[in-house]
VOGU-3710 file (C-alpha; in Angstrom, 3 decimals, decimal comma):
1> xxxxxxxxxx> -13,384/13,200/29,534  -10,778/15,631/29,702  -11,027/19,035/30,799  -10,381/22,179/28,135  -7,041/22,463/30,034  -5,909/19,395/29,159  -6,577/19,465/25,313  -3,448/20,122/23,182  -5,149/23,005/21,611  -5,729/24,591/24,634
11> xxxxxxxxxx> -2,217/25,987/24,425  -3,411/27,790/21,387  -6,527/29,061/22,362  -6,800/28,785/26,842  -4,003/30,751/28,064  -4,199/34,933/28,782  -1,023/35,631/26,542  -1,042/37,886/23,299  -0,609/34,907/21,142  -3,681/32,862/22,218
21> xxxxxxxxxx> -5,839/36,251/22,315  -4,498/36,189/18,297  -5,318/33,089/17,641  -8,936/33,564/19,157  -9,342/36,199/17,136  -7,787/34,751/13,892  -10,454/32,249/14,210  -13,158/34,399/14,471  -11,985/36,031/11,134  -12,419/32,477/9,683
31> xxxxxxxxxx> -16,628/33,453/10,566  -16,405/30,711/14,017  -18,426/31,387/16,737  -16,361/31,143/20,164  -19,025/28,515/21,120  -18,535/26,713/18,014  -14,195/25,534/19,343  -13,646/27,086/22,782  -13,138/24,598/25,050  -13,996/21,376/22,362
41> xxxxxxxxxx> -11,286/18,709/20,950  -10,046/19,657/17,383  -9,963/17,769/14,707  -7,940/17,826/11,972  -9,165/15,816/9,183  -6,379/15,261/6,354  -7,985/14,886/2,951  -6,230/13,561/-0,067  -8,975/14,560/-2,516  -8,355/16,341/-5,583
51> xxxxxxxxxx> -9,121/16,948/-9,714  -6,835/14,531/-10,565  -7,170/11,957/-8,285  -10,249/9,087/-9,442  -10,215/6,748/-6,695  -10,388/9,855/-4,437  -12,839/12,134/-6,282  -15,451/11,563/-3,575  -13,293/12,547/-0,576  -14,393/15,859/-0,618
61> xxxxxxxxxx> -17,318/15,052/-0,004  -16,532/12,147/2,341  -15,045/15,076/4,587  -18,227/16,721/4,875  -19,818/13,391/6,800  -16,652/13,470/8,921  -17,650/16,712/10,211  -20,954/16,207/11,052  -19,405/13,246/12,916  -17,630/15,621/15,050
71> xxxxxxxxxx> -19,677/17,855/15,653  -22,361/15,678/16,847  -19,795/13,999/19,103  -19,111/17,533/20,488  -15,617/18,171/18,614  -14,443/20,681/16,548  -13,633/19,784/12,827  -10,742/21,783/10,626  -9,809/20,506/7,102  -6,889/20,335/5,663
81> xxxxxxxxxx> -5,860/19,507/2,084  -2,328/16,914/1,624  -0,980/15,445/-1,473  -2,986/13,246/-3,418  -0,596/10,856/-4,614  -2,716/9,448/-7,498  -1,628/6,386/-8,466  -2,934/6,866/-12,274  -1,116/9,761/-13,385  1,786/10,907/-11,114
91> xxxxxxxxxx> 5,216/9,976/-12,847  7,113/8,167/-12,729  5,324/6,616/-9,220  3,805/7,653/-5,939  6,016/5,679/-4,082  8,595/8,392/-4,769  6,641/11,078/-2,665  5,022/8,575/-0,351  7,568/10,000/2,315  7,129/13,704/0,748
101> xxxxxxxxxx> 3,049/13,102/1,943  4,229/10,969/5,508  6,697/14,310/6,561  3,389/16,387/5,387  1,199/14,291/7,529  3,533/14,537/10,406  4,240/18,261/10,107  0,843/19,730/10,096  -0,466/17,803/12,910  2,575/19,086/14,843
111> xxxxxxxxxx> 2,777/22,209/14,039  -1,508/23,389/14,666  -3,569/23,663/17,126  -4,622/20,138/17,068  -6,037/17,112/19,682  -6,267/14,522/17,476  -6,722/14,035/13,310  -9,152/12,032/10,864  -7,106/10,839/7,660  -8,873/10,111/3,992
121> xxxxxxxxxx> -6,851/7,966/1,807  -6,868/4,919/0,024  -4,812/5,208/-3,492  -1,866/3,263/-2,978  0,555/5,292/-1,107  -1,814/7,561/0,807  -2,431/4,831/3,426  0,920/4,096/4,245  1,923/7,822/4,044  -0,739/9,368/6,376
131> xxxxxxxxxx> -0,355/6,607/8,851  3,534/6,890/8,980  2,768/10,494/9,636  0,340/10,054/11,880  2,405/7,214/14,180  5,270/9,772/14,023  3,375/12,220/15,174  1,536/10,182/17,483  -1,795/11,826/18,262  -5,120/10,214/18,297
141> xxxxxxxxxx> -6,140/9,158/14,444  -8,699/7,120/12,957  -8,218/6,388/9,090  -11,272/6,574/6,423  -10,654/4,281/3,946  -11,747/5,997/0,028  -13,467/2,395/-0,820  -13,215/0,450/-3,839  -14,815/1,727/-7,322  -17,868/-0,601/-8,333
151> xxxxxxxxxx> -17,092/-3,311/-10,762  -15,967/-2,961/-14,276  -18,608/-4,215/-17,115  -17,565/-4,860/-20,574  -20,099/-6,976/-22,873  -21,210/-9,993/-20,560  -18,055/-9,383/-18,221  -17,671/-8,337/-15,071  -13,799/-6,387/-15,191  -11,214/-6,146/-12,290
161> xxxxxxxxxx> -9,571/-2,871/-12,565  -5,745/-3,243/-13,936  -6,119/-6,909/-13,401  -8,258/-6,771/-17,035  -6,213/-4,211/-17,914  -2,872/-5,981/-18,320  -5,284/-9,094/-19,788  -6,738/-7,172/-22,015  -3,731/-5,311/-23,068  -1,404/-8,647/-23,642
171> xxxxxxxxxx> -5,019/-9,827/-25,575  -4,487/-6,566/-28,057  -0,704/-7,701/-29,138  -1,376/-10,742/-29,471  -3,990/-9,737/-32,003  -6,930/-11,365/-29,862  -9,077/-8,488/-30,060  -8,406/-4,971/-31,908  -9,190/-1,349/-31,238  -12,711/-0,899/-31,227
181> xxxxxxxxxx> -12,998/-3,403/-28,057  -9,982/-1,535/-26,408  -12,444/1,871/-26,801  -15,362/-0,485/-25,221  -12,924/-1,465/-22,634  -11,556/1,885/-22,010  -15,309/2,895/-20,807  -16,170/-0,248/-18,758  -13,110/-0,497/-16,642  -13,312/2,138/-14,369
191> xxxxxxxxxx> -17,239/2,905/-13,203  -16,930/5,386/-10,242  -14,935/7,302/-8,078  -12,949/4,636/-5,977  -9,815/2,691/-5,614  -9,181/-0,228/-7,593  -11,808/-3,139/-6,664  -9,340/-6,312/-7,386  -7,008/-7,116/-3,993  -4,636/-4,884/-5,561
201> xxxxxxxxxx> -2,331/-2,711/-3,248  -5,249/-0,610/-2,217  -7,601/-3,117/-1,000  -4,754/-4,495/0,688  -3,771/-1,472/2,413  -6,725/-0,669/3,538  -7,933/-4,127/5,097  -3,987/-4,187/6,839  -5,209/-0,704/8,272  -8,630/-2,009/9,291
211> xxxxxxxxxx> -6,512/-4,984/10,673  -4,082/-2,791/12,570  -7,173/-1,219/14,530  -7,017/2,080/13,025  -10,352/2,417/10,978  -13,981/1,782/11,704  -14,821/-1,616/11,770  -15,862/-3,126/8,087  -14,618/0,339/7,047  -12,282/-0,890/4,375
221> xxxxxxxxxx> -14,622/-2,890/1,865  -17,442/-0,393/1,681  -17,716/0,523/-2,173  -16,843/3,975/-2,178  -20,465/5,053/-3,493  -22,512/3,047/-1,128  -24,753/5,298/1,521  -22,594/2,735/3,845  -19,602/5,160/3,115  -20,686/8,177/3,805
231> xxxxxxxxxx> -22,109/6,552/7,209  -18,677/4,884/7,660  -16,990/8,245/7,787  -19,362/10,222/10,094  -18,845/7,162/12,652  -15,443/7,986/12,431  -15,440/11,766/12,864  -17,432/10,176/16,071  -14,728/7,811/17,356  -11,498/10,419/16,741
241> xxxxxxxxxx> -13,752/12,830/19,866  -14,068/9,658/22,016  -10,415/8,933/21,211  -8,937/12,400/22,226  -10,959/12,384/25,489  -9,642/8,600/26,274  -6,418/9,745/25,289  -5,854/6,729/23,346  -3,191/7,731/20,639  -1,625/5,641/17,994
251> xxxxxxxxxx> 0,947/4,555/19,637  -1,656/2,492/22,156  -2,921/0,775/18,762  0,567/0,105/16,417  1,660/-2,486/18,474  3,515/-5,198/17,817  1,093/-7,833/17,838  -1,143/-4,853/15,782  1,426/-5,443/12,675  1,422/-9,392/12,812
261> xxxxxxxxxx> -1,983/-9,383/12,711  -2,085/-6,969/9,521  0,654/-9,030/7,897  -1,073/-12,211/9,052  -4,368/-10,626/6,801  -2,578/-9,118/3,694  -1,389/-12,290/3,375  -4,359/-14,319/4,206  -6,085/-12,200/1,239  -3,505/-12,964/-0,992
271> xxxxxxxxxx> -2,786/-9,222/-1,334  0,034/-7,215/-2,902  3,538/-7,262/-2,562  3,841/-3,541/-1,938  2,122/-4,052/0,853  5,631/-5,835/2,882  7,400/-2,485/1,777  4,122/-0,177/3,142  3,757/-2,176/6,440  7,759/-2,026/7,000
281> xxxxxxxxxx> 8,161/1,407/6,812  4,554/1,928/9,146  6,339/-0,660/11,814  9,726/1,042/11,817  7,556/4,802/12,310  5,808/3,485/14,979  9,087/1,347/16,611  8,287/-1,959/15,984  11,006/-3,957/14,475  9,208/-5,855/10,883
291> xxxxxxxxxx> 11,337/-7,905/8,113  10,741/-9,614/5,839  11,793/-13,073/7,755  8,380/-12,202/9,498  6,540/-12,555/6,362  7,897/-15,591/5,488  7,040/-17,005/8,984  3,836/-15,945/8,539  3,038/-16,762/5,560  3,628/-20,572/6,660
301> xxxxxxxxxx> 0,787/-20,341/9,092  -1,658/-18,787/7,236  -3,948/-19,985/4,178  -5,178/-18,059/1,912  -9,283/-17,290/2,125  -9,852/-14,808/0,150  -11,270/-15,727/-3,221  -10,851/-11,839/-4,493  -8,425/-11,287/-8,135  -5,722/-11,435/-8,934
311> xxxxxxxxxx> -5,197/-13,948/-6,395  -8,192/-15,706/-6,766  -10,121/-17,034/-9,705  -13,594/-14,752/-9,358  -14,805/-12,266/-7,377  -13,816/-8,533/-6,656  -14,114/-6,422/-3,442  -18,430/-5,515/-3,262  -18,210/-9,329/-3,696  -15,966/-9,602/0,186
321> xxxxxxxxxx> -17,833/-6,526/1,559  -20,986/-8,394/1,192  -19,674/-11,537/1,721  -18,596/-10,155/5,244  -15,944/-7,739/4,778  -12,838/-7,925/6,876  -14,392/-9,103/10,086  -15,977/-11,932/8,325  -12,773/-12,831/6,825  -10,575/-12,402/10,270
331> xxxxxxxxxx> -13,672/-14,443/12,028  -12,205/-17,480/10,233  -8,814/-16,846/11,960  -9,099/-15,757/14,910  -6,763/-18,432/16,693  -3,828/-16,600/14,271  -4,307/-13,146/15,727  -3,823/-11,364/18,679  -7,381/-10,428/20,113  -6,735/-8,825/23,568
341> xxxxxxxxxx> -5,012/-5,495/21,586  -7,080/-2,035/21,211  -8,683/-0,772/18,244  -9,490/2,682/17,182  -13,443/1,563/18,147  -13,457/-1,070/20,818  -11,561/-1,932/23,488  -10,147/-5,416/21,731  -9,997/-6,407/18,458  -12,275/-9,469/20,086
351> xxxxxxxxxx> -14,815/-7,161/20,736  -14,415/-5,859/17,400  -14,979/-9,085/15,717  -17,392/-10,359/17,960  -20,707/-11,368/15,883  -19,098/-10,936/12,494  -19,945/-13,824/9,940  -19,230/-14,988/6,413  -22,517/-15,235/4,040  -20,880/-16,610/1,091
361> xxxxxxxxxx> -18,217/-19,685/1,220  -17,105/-19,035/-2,007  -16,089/-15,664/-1,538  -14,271/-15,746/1,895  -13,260/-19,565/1,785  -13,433/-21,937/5,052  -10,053/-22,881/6,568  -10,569/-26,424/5,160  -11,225/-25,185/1,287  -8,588/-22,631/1,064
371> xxxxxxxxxx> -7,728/-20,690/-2,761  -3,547/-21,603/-1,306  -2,499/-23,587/1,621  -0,196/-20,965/2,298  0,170/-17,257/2,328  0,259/-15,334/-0,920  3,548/-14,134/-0,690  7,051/-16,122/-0,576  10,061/-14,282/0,523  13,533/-15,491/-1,970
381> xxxxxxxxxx> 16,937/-15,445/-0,694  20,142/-16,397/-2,563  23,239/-14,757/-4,140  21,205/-12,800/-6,429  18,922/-11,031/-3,933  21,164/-11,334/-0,136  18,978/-8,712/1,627  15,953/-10,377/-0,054  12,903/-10,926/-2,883  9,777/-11,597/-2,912
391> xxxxxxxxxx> 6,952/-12,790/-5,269  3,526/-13,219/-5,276  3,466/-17,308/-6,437  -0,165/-17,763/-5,974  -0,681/-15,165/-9,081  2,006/-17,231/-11,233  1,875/-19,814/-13,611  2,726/-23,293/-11,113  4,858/-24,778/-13,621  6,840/-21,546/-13,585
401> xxxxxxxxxx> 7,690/-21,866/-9,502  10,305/-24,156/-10,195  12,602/-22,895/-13,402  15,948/-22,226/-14,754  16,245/-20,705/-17,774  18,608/-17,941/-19,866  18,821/-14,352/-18,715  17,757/-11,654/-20,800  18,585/-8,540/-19,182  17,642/-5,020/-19,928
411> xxxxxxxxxx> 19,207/-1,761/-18,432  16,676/-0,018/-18,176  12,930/0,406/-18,658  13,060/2,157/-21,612  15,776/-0,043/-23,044  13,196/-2,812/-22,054  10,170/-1,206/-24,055  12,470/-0,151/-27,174  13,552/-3,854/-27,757  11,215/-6,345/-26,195
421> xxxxxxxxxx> 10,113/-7,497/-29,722  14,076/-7,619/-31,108  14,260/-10,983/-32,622  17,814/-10,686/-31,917  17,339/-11,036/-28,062  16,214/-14,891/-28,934  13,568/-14,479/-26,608  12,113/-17,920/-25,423  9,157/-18,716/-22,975  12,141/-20,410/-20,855
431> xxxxxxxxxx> 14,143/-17,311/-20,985  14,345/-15,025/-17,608  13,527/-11,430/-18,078  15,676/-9,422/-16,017  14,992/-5,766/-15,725  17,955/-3,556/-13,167  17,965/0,239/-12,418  14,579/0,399/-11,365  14,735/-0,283/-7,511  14,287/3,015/-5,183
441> xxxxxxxxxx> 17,370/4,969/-6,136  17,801/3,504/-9,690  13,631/4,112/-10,839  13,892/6,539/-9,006  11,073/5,911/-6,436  10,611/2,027/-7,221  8,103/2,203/-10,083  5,406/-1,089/-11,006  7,970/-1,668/-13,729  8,220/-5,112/-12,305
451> xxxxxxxxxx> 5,510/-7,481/-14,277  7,693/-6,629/-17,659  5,334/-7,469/-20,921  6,079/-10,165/-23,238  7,300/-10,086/-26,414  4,326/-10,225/-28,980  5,554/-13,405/-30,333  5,338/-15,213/-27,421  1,556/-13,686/-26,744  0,537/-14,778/-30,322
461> xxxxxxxxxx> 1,338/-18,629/-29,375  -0,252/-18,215/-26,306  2,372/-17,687/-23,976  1,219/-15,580/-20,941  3,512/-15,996/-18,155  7,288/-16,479/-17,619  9,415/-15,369/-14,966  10,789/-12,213/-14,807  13,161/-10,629/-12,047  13,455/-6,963/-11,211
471> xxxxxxxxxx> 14,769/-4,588/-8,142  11,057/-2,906/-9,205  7,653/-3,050/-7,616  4,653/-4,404/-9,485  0,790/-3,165/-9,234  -0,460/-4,857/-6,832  -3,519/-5,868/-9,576  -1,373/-7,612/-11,370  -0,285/-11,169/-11,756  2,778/-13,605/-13,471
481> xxxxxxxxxx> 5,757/-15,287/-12,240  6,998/-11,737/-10,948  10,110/-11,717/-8,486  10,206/-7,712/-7,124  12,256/-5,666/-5,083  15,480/-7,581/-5,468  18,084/-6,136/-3,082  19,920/-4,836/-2,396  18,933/-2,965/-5,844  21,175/-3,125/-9,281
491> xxxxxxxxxx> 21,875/1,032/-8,889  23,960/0,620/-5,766  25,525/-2,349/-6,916  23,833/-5,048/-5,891  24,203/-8,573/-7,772  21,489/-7,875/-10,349  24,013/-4,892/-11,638  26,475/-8,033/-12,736  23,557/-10,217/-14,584  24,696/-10,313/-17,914
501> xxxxxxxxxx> 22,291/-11,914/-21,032  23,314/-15,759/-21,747  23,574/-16,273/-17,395  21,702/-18,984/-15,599  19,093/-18,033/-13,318  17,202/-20,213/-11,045  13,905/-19,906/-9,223  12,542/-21,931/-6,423  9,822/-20,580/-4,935  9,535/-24,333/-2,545
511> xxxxxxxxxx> 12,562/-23,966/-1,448  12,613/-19,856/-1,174  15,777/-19,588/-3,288  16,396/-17,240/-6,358  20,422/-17,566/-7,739  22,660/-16,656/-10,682  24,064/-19,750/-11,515  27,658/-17,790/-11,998  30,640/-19,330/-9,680  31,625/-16,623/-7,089
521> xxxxxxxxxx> 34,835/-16,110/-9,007  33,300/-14,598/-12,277  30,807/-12,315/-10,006  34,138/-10,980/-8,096  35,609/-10,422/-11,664  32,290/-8,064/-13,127  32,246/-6,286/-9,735  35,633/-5,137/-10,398  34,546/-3,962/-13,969  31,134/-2,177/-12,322
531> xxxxxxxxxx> 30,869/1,178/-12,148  27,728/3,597/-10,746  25,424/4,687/-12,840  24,954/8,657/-13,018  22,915/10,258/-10,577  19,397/10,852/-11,654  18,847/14,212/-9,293  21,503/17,057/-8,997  19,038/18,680/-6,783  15,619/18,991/-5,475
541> xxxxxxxxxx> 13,364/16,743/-3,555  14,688/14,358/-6,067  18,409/14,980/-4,717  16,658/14,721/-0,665  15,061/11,164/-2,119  18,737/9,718/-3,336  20,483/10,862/-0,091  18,070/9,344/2,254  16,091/6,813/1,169  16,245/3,200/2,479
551> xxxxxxxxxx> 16,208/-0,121/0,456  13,264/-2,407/0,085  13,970/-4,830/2,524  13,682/-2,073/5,222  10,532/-0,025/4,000  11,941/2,473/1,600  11,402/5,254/4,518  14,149/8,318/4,878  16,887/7,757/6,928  16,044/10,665/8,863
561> xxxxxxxxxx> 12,497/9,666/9,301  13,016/6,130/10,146  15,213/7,022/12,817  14,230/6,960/16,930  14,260/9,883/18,882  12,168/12,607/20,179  10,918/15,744/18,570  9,247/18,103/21,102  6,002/20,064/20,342  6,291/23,633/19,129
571> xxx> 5,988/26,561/21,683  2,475/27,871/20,679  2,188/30,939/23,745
//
């Protein structure tokens, strides 16, 4: 263990100058008995809760088990509130402050009296935020997962949060069902405080974090209402003591065998396609070099076992957490991960796993009865996207993986939503929907513009799926013939800014190809004629965002951020 000299915060509260006798008595102000932190680890545990926030309602108190975690393992616990980021109602996306919440993150732990840091998240871009954060600041840090919401119940159905929202939605146009069951449905969907339970981008998130070491093991399923939770989070206010005395910081755990092994599970879920941005930008903070070639590798090696929606066919996640939870699923894989590596808990991530089983076959598949042979995620090259595409093919329509059809492009979102229905666009199942100025500069921020909606016409004859192709993200809930985060994006003048409606477009997911079927020639010819759009922030965080923010192929992070070098710890005496 170390000794009170060693501790971090022992420049702020050991030494004999005025500053540390301030800061003793500072604390005492805030009613703390000398006994209480003299001497002990502290803790700072980040907490994304707030009023606004559903699938982190329960944080606060989440934060209270945390401390009696520390406590009892002899540590001394501060909170601090951070952005929320709630998915549901911050406009026009969390992905735009994602980076505002990682600087936070990194920031605060500097810059207090601090040995090592708890951080609650879950929502979408809290994960990847306070772990970016975190690895830059690179302290000791165990994450607590929020846990998904309990399953949605309308009638005699059980409903997957957005998943049965975009159904159910698409159902309403097409005239399938009508008002009253959209109030019905607008009380089933969303049950508790909790992220969303389908293996949308925060179920992903959080297994890839419970993957990369950083949480409690089994952490990530636990439905954020179970007793299990609160338990869950008072083992971890536990582990971050025993992980400031080991000294074992973040850097020990972010390997680079730690991020193969989370890309080898998002994709072995069949998870979201935010989550190759999320887990590009956490590499890059924590220097280890990710693209999305690696993906693609991996996703060759990999099946898919989790049978968990969109993705799969059934179940949602208190179906895996039951079913085994992430160490069930990873004990079906364990010759595609690196083992020998440290977790946040054990030793090895064999130790982790050790003893972990699957109790239902259905729900976490065997190797030889997989939902997809391969990964859920294909990464698209061609003349269209050069720095890269991807799509999620295993929530598509197959007959839709291989297609060329007409372009029908739209300039913006609210172009898209004002016209969608024009019988004058001669929109056709066969037709490509092609959305540009919606990638990180042009959204701004990247919104889940990407799975565009239909036209009604094509919902009233049935139609459900075609392919559409943006520079956007997509929820990670969601499904269809989606290609996303085309780049380099249509705003700095990438190819999609020279689509034009009446083009060619073909997509081959096989063969990992998406092109405009326009001779080289013609594209040199509309490049000439392209000019940039106006900028979207004059000032502002807005104006920070447009200066420094990356494309999607390297992890959306800020230049600034993303960048090596040192920063040295403030002068506390």
């Amino acid at each position: 263990m170390k000794s009170p000299e060693q501790l971090r915060s022992h420049q702020w509260y050991g030494t004999d100058g005025l500053r540390s006798f301030s800061h003793r008595a500072r604390t005492r102000q805030l009613g703390y008995l000398p006994e209480e932190h003299l001497g002990k680890p502290v803790i700072a545990i980040l907490n994304t809760w707030s009023d606004i926030n559903p699938c982190h309602v329960h944080l606060r108190d989440r934060a209270q088990a945390v401390k009696r975690g520390v406590w009892q393992a002899g540590g001394f616990p501060l909170e601090f509130p951070v952005s929320t980021l709630s998915e549901t109602f911050q406009k026009p996306t969390p992905m735009l402050y994602r980076n505002l919440l990682a600087m936070e993150t990194e920031e605060l732990l500097r810059s207090y009296p601090v040995d090592g840091a708890v951080l609650m998240g879950g929502c979408d871009k809290s994960t990847p935020a306070l772990l970016m954060g975190a690895a830059s600041a690179d302290l000791p840090a165990v994450f607590v997962p929020a846990g998904p919401m309990l399953p949605g119940h309308w009638r005699n159905e059980v409903l997957g949060s957005g998943t049965d929202m975009w159904k159910y939605w698409d159902d309403k146009r097409a005239g399938v069902i009508g008002d009253c069951e959209m109030q019905e449905l607008e009380s089933g969907l969303a049950r508790s405080p909790g992220h969303c339970m389908t293996m949308g981008t925060a179920s992903t998130l959080t297994a890839a974090a419970e993957a990369l070491g950083v949480t409690v093991p089994g952490a990530s399923s636990i439905p954020a209402v179970d007793s299990g939770h609160d338990r869950m989070a008072a083992r971890a206010g536990m582990a971050i003591v025993e992980l400031v005395h080991k000294d074992r910081r973040l850097s020990d755990i972010l390997t680079a065998d730690a991020f193969e092994d989370a890309v080898t599970t998002v994709l072995g879920l069949g998870g979201s396609t935010n989550a190759v941005i999320h887990l590009i930008a956490m590499a890059g903070r924590a220097g280890v070099k990710l693209t999305l070639d690696d993906f693609d590798r991996i996703a060759r090696t990999v099946p898919v076992l989790a049978n968990v929606r969109p993705g799969g066919q059934t179940y949602l996640m208190e179906d895996f957490h039951f079913a085994g939870g992430l160490p069930g699923f990873l004990s079906r894989i364990p010759d595609l991960l690196h083992l020998e590596r440290p977790t946040v808990c054990h030793d090895t991530m064999r130790e982790q796993i050790a003893g972990a089983q699957v109790h239902d076959d259905d729900v976490i598949r065997p190797r030889d009865n997989p939902v997809a042979a391969e990964g859920g995620v294909a990464v698209l090259r061609g003349n269209l996207c050069p720095d890269g595409a991807v799509i999620k093919h295993i929530a598509a329509e197959p007959h839709l993986l291989k297609h060329t059809g007409r372009a029908v492009v739209f300039d913006d979102y609210r172009q898209m939503q004002r016209t969608i229905n024009d019988p004058a666009l001669d929109i056709t199942a066969d037709s490509v929907l092609v959305l540009r100025n919606a990638g990180p500069k042009g959204g701004p921020g990247m919104p889940e513009y990407g799975m565009l909606p239909l036209p009604d016409h094509l919902l009233k004859q049935g139609v459900r799926d075609m392919v559409r192709i943006s520079d956007a993200r997509m929820s990670g809930t969601s499904y269809g013939a989606c290609v996303l985060h085309v780049a380099p994006e249509s705003y700095v003048g990438g190819p999609l800014a020279l689509v034009r409606t009446g083009d060619s477009i073909t997509l081959d997911v096989e063969n990992r190809t998406l092109r405009l079927d326009v001779d080289d020639e013609e594209l040199q010819r509309r490049r000439a004629q392209w000019t940039p759009p106006p900028v979207r922030h004059e000032r502002g965080y807005g104006a920070l965002y447009n200066e420094q923010i990356t494309q999607a192929d390297t992890g959306c992070d800020f230049e600034f951020l993303a960048r090596p070098g040192t920063v040295q710890d403030p002068y506390a005496g």
